[in-house]
Each structure stands twice: as C-alpha cells, then as structure tokens.
C-alpha positions in Angstrom: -4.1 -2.0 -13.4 -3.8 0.3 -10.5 0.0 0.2 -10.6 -0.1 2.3 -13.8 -0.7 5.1 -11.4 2.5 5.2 -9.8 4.2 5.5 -13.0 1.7 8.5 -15.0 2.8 11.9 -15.0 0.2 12.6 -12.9 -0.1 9.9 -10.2 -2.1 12.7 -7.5 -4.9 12.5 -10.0 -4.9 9.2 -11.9 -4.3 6.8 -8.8 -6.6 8.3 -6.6 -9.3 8.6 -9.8 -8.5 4.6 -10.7 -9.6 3.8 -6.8 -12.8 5.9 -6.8 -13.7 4.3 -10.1 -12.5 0.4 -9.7 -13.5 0.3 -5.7 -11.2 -2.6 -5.4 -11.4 -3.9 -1.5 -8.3 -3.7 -1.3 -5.1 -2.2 -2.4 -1.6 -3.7 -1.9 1.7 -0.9 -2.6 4.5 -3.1 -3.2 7.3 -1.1 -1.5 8.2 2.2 -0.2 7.7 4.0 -3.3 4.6 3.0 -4.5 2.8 3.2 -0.9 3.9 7.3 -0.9 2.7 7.5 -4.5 -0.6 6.3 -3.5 -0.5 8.0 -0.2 0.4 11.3 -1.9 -2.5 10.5 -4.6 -5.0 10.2 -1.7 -4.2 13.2 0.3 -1.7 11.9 3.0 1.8 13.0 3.1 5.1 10.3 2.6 6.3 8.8 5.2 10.4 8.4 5.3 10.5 4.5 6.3 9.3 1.1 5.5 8.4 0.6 9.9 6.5 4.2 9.6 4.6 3.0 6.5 3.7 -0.7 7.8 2.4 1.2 11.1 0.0 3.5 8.8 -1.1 0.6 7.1 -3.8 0.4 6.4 -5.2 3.8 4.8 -9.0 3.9 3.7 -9.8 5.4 0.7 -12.6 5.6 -1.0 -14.3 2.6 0.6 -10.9 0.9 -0.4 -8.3 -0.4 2.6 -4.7 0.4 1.2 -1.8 -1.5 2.8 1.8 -1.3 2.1 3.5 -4.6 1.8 7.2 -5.5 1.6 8.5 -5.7 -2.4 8.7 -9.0 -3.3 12.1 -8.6 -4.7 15.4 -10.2 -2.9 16.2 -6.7 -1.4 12.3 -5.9 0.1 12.5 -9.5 1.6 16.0 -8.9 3.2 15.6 -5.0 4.3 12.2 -6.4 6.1 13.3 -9.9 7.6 11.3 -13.0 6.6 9.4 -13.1 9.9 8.3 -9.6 10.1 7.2 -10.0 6.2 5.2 -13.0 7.3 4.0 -11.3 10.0 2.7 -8.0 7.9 1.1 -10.5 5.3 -0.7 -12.5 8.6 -2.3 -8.6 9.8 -3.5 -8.0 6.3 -5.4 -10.9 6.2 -6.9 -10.3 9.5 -8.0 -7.3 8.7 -9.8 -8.5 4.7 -11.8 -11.0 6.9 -12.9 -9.0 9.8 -10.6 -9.3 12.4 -11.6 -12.7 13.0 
C-alpha cells in the first residue's frame, strides 16, 4: 500500500510515516517519479535522471532499503535497455541477501 503515498496531497508526510510504521525490508519506486516522491518524503532531494537515481539506489530509511527500479511499462523497459534493467534487478537482489 505504500504507493498511495506518491499520489496523497501530502506525500513528505504520508510516505515517509507509511515506512516508519510498515518497516517493510524493502521498498521498490517503480520509475523516476515515484523514487523523487519517496526521496523527497524521506529527506533527500530529486535527482534529474533515471542513471543518477539507479546510482543512489539504495536509500535507507527507517531500517527500510529503498531502491529505484526501472517502470515496468514498454517505455521504462526501452528508456533503460533490457540488459541494464536485468542488471539493476541482479544488484538488488544482492544486496536483500547480503551481498552474497
């Protein structure tokens, strides 16, 4: 249900209130967008560019790792190449289990 955050009136307060309460291990921003709104929510400031966001990735927040992923739409897959998508979803999962 965190995505609701993105989309409130409110989004400083409501996403970064949503993490502190759910604690999820992890939080995945499909796309540009929603990584800043989370990223603004949480104290950081927006970054301009999908590269800039995948090297910040990933935040920690509230005991929570935050990671900004590709959107899973046509256009996110295309902007971002197949390979390098691949590759972003390979680091994230490298990271949940330890670095092993």
């Amino acid at each position: 249900m965190l995505y609701r955050c993105v989309i409130s009136f409110e989004p400083h307060r409501s996403c970064a209130s949503q993490i502190r309460i759910v604690r999820p291990k992890i939080v995945v921003c499909l796309g540009l967008m929603t990584f800043n709104a989370v990223r603004i929510a949480c104290g950081h400031k927006p970054v301009r560019r999908m590269k800039e966001a995948m090297e910040d990735s990933p935040l920690t927040f509230a005991g929570s790792r935050i990671w900004c992923q590709a959107h899973t739409g046509a256009r996110g897959q295309n902007n971002r190449g197949r390979e390098r998508v691949a590759e972003d979803w390979r680091k994230m999962k490298v990271d949940l289990s330890g670095g092993a």
